[in-house]
C-alpha positions as CSV (number, residue, x, y, z in Angstrom):
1,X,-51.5,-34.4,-63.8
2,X,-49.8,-35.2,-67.0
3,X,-45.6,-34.8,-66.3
4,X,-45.4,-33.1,-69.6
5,X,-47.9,-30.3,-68.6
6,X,-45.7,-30.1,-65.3
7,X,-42.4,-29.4,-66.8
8,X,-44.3,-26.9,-69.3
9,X,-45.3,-25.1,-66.6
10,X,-42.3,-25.6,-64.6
11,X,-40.3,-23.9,-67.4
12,X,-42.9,-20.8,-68.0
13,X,-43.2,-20.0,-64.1
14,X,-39.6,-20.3,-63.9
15,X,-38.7,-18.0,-67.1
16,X,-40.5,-15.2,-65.4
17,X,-39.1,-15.7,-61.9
18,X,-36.1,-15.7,-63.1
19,X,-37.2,-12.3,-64.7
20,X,-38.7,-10.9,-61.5
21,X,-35.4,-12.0,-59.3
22,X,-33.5,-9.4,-61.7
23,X,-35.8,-6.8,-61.2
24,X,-36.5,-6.8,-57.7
25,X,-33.2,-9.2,-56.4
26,X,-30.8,-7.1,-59.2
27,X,-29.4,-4.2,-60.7
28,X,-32.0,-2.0,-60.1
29,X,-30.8,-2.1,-56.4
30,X,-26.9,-1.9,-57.3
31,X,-26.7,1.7,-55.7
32,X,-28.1,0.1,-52.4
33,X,-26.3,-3.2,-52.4
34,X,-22.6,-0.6,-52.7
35,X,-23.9,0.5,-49.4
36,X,-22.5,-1.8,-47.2
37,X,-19.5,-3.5,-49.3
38,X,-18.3,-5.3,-46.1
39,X,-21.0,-8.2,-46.2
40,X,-20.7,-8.9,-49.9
41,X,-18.4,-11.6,-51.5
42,X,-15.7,-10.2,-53.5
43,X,-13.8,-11.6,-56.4
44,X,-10.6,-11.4,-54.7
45,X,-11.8,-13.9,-52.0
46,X,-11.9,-16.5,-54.5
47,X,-15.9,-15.8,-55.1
48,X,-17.2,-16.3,-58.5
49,X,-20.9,-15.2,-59.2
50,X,-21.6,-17.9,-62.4
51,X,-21.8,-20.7,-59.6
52,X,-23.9,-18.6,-57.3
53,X,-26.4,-17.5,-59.9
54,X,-26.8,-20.8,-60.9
55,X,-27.7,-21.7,-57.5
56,X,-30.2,-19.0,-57.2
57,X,-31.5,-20.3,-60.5
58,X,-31.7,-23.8,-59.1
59,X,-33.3,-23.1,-55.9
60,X,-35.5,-21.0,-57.6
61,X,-36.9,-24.0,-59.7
62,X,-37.4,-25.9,-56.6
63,X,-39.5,-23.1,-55.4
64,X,-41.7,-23.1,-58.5
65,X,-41.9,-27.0,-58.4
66,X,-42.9,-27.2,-54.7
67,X,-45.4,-24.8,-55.5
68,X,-47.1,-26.6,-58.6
69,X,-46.9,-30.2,-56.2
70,X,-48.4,-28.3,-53.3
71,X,-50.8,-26.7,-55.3
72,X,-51.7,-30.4,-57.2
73,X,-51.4,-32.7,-54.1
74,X,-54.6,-29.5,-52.3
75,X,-56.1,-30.4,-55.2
76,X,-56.5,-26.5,-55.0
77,X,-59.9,-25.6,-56.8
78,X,-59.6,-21.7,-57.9
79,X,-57.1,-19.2,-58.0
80,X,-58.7,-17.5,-55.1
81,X,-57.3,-20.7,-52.7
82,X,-54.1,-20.4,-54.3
83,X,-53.4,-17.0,-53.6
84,X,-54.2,-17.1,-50.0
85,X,-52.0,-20.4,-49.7
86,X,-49.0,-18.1,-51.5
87,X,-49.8,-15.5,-49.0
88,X,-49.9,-17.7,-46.2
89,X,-46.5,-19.4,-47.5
90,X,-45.0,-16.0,-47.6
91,X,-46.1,-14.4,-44.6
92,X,-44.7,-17.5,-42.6
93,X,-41.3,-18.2,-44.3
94,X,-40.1,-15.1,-46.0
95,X,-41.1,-12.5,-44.5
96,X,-39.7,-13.3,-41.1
97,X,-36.3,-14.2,-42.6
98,X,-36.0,-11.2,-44.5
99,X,-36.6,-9.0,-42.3
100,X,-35.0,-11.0,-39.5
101,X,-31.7,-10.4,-41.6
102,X,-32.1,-6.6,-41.3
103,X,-31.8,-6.9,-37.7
104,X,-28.6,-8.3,-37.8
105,X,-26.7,-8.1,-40.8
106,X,-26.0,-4.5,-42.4
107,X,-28.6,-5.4,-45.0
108,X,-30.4,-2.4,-45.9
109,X,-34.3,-2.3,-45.2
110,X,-35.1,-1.0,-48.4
111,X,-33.0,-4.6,-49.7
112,X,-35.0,-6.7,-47.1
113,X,-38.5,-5.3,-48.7
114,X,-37.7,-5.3,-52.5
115,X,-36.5,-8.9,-51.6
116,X,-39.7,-9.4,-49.7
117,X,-41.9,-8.1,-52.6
118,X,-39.9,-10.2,-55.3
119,X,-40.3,-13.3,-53.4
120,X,-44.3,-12.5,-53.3
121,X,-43.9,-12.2,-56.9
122,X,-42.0,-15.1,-57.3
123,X,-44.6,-17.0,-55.4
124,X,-47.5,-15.7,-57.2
125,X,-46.0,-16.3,-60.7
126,X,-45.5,-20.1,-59.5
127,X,-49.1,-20.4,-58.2
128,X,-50.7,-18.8,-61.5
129,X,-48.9,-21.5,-63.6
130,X,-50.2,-24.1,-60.9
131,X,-53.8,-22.9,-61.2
132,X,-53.0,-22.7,-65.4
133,X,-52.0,-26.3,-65.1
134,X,-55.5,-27.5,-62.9
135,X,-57.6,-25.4,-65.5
């Protein structure tokens, strides 16, 4: 794997994340989010959203990375393995949390499953530009 097609791809598949977290993490859900005000930061508790978006940025690049190394170090052969191993990723680690959240936080199911379904995005997005990068 040449480092130069990794960071290429690293950039693309993390362009459109950053795309997908918008639309299913965002502003679409605003309405919902308003729901339960209590178990959101606030600006008068000193929170500031810059630094927290750029920590969802960054841990969304480590998502796409881990992704492409998995993906290179399976030596995965078609897209076909690669979606089932995004499947299987998400099924074991988001799902659960997500939904374990609903439970028992005042995190509104609809939130849990647009999250749900934008982390399957995500995770897709970051295995097509792994299987682009083995092509």
């Amino acid at each position: 794997m040449h480092w130069s097609h990794f960071l290429l791809a690293l950039l693309a598949s993390e362009f459109i994340v950053s795309m997908t977290d918008w639309f299913f993490m965002g502003d679409i859900w605003m309405r919902i989010y308003r729901a339960e005000p209590a178990i959101w930061r606030h600006s008068s508790e000193g929170f500031r959203e810059g630094p927290a978006i750029g920590g969802s940025i960054a841990l969304s690049t480590l998502t796409c990375a881990g992704m492409l190394l998995l993906s290179h170090t399976m030596h995965a052969p078609s897209f076909y393995i690669l979606a089932r191993l995004t499947c299987a990723v998400w099924i074991i680690t988001i799902v659960p949390l997500l939904f374990t959240q609903t439970l028992y936080m005042k995190f509104h199911p609809l939130l849990a499953a647009s999250h749900a379904t934008g982390w399957l995005v995500k995770l897709f997005v970051a295995a097509t530009a792994a299987w682009f990068l083995h092509v």
